[in-house]
N, C-alpha and C positions, 0 to 999 in steps of 0.2 A: 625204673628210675632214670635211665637216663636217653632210650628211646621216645618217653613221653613229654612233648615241648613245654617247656617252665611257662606259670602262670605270669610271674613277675620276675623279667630278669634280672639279676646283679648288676652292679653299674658295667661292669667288664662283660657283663655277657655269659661268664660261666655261672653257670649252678653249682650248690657245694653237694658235692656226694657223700650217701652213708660211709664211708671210710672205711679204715680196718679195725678201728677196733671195736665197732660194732657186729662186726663181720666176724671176728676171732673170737668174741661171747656166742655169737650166733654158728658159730661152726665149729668149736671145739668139740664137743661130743661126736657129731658125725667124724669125724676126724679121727678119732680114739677108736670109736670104732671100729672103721678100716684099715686102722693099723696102718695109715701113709703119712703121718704127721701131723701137728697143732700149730695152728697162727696164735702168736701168744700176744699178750697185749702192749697196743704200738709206742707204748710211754717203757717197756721194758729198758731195764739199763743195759745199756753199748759193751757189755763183757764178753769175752773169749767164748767162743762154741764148748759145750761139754757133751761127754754123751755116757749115760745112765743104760742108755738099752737102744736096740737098732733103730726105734721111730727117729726120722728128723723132728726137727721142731723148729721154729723159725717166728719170726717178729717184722713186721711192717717195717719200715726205714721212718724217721720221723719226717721225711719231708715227704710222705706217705698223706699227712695232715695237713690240711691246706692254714696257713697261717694265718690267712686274714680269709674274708667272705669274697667269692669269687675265684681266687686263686686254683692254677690248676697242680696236680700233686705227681712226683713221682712214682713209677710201675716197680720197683723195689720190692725185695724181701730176705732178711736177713739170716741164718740160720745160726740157731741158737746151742742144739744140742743133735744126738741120735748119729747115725752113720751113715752119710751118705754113701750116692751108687758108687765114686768113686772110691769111696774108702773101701766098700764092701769088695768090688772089682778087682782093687790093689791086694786086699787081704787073698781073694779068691786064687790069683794070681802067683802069690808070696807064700802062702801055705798059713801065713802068722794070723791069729786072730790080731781082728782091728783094735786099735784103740782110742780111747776118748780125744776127738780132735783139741788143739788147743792151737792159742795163737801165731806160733812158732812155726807151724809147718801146715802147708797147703792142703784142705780137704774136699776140693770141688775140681773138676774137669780145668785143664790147663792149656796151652796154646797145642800141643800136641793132637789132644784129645778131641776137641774142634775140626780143628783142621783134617783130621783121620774120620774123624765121623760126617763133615759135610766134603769129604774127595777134593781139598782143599792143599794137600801139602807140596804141592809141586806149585802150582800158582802163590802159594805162599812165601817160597823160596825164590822165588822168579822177579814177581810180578808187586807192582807197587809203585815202585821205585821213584816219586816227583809228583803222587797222588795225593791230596789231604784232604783226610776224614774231618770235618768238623761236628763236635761236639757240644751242643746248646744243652745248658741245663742254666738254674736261678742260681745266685747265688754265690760267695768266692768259696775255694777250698785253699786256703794259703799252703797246705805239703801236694798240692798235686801233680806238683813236677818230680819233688824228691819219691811221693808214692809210686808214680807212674816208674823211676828207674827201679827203684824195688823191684817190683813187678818183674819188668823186663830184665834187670841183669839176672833173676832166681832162674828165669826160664829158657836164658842164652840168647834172647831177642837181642837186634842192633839196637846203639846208643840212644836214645831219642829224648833227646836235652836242649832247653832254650839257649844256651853256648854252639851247638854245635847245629843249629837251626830246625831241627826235626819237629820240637815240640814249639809250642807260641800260645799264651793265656791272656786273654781281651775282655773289658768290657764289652757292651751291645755298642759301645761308641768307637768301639774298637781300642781305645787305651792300654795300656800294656803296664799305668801307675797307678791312674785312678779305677780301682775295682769295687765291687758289692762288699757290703758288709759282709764277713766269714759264718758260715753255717754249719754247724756240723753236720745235721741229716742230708743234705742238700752234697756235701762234702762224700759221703758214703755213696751216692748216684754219681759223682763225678769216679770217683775211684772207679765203679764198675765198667763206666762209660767207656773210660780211657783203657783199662783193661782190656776189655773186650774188643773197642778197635786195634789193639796192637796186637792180639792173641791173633789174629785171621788176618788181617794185613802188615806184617812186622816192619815189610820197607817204605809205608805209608808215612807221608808227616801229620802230625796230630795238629788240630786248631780246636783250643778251648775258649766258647763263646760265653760268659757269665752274663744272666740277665740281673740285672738290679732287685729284684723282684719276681713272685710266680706270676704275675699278671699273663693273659694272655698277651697286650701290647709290649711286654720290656719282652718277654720270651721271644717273640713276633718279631722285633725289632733287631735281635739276637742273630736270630735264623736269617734275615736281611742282612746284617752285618757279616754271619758268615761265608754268603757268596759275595757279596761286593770286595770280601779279602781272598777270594780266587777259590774257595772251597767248592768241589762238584758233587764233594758226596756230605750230606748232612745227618745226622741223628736226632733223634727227639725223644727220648724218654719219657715221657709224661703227659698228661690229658684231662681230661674234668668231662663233666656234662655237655652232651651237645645243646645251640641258642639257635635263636632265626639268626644271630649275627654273624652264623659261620660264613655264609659266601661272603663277605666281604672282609673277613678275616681272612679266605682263602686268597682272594684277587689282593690283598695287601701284604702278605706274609707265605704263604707259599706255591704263589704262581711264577716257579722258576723252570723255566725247557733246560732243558740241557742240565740240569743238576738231579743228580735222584737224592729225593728228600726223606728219611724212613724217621715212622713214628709206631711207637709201640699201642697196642692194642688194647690194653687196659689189663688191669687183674681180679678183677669182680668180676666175670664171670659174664654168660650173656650180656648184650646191651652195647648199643655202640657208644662211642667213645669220639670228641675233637680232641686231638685233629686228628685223627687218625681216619676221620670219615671225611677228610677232603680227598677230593677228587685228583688234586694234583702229589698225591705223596705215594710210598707207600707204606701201606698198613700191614705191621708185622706181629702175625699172632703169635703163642708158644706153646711148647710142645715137652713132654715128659722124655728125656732120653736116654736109654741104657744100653749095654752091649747085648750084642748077642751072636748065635752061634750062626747064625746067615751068612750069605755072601759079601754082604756089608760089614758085617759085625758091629752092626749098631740096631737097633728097633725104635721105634718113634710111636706114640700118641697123645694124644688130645690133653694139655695142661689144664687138671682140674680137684682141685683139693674138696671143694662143698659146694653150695649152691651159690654163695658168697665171694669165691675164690676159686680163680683159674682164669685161663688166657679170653682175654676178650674177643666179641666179636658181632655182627649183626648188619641190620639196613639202617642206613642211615636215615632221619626224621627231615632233615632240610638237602643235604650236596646229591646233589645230581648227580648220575649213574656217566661214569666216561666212558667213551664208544666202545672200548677195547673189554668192557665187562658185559656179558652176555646173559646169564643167569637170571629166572624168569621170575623166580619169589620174591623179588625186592626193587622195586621201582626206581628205587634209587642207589645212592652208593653203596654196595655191599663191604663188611670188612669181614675177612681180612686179605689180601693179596699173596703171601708167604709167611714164612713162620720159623721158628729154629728154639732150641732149647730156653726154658723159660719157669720148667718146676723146680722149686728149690730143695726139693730130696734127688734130683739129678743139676745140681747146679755148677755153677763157678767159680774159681777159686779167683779172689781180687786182694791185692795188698791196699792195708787203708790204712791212718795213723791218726786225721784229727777227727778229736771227740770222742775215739775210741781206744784202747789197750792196741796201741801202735803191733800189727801180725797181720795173719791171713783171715780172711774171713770166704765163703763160700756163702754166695748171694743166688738168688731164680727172679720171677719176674719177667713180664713183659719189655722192662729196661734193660736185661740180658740180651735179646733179643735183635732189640731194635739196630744195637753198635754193630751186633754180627754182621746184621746183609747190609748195612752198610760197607761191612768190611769188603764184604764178597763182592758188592758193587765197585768199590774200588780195585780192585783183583781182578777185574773184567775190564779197566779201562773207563777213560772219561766218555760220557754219556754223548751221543750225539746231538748238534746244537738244533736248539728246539724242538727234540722229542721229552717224553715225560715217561722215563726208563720205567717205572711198574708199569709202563705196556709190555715190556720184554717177553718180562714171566708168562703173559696171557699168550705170546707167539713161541713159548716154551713149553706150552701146557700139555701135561701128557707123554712130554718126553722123558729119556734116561737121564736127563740136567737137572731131574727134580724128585724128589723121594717124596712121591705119594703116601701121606696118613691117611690110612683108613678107619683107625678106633678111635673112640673115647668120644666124650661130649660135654659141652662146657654151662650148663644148662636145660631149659625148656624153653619151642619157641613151637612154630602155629605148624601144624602137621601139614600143612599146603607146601612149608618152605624148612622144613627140617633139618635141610642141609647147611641154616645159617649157625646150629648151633650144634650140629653133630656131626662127625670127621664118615666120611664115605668113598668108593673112589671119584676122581676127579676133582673136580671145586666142592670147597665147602668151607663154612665159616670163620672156623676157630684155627683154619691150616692155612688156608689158601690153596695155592697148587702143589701144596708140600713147602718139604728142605731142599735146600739147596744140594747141589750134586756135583760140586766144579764149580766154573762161573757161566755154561752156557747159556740159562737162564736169565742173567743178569746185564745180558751185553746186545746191545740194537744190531 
């Protein structure tokens, strides 16, 4: 679907993709099965997690749905019910059987947990400090200042308040009055967004960029707007079909040196994904994470729930391959560059309030994902001026800076180039060169 060039493009250039709630008819069973969880369907109402029996269970975010034709959707997924690893972990831990999460108290991996599992917590404590992460999602979330302190005073993070200068919410024109009409699904991506940058970079300032619209030009416009306001490290959540319009979406929207720009990799499953097949970003797949009894005390593989769902990834149909990728199966851009948690039965815990039973919710996702190495990017320092920081990772490759995944796979792809969709050591598609290990990976 989305490696094969569209007949006729949309006026925007994106193609609308099967979504999830075709996806969650079409993968429910396998999913029961395996006894790892059900994507339920993406129109489910925004209520509290419950859990009935250990399966998670979880729900597309609704800006999952592209609104209009064209539009590109966010990597979001909600978890609905069942016990996640962190609850199981806490229980494991506590001696107490777990119980049915509810709004009121956190049931997904928290700034700790992060930061302990990508060898993060000393940079975290350190380092930051005059860095800002920007944030591009569509759309206003009117509590995302008051959610984001949530968030951070439950988990002892510094202040990070438009008063006190840390936080800052813009239009794509940069406006700080005139914003997008409020959305709630849209609102649920910002919450994790923001979470997630603050979890892994806490002395980081936040810069939330609201496009007017999913278009790729107001998103585009967005991303522009967040470096011309000083931001060096950017996120993207979100993606659609790849068009022939990409390079010139690329040369107009993210041909920035010296900023690292992360875009999530999709959550369907094989296939590549814009922008995440530009050339100039990096492309952040995800990965299933639990503890364990290693030297790390964490285990990592390949995010993939059915054929339908799980971390994106593939060669790209139009962006040319940049010099720094090697890899012989794919002529062109291959995705994904790196990668970090991103299955929603090991996900993270995000405070949220509009449009839902104001509590916590524990989100997975590609959108997880993509705020992390941003974070870690910022943790490492600003980028040097005009380099394009995912070459880093490729002069990092194979080191102890990077936790190589070797299992899982996120589809079927041509047995010539197997590694674009199944985890092995070294490069491969749905990981990249791994998680993060520290920030040595991350810094020119």
């Amino acid at each position: 679907m989305r490696t094969t060039p569209p007949n006729s493009p949309t006026p925007s250039g994106r193609r609308p993709r099967l979504g999830r709630i075709g996806s969650a008819l079409l993968g429910t069973a396998t999913l029961v099965l395996a006894g790892l969880g059900t994507a339920a369907h993406a129109s489910a109402a925004p209520t509290a997690p419950t859990a009935t029996s250990s399966k998670v269970t979880w729900t597309a975010t609704p800006c999952a749905t592209p609104k209009h034709k064209g539009d590109l959707t966010c990597n979001s997924l909600r978890v609905t019910g069942g016990l996640t690893a962190f609850q199981k972990h806490r229980a494991q831990a506590d001696g107490i059987t777990p119980k049915a999460a509810d709004a009121s108290t956190p049931s997904g991996y928290g700034p700790s947990d992060l930061q302990d599992a990508y060898g993060l917590t000393s940079a975290a404590a350190s380092n930051g400090s005059g860095e800002t992460i920007a944030i591009v999602d569509a759309y206003d979330d009117p509590n995302a200042a008051a959610d984001l302190a949530k968030y951070r005073s439950y988990y002892g993070l510094p202040s990070c308040t438009t008063s006190n200068g840390c936080f800052k919410k813009v239009s794509q024109t940069g406006s700080t009055t005139s914003l997008p009409t409020a959305d709630s699904g849209w609102a649920e991506e910002e919450s994790l967004d923001l979470d997630m940058a603050s979890a892994v970079c806490p002395q980081c300032n936040i810069l939330l960029v609201e496009a007017k619209s999913a278009s790729m030009a107001n998103l585009g416009t967005a991303v522009n707007e967040a470096v011309k306001l000083g931001a060096k490290f950017v996120s993207n959540s979100y993606g659609g079909g790849e068009s022939s319009s990409d390079s010139t979406y690329d040369s107009s929207y993210f041909n920035h040196p010296g900023v690292a720009i992360t875009v999530s990799a999709g959550d369907e499953g094989y296939g590549a994904e814009y922008p995440a097949a530009s050339k100039y970003v990096t492309a952040v797949g995800g990965t299933a994470l639990s503890t364990a009894s290693n030297s790390r005390g964490w285990t990592e593989k390949v995010w993939n729930t059915s054929s339908t769902e799980g971390t994106g990834s593939g060669c790209s149909a139009y962006d040319a391959k940049p010099t720094w990728q090697t890899d012989t199966g794919c002529s062109k851009r291959a995705i994904a560059d790196t990668s970090a948690v991103a299955d929603p039965a090991t996900g993270v815990s995000v405070y949220d309030s509009y449009g839902v039973t104001a509590g916590w919710y524990t989100f997975g996702g590609t959108s997880a994902s993509s705020p992390i190495i941003a974070g870690v990017y910022a943790l490492a320092g600003t980028p040097g001026s005009g380099t394009y920081p995912s070459k880093d990772i490729y002069n990092a490759a194979g080191t102890s800076a990077l936790n190589d995944v070797t299992s899982g796979s996120n589809g079927t792809c041509s047995s010539s180039a197997s590694y674009l969709c199944t985890a092995k050591s070294g490069y491969d598609g749905p990981t990249g060169w791994g998680t993060p290990e520290g920030t040595g990976a991350f810094t020119g």
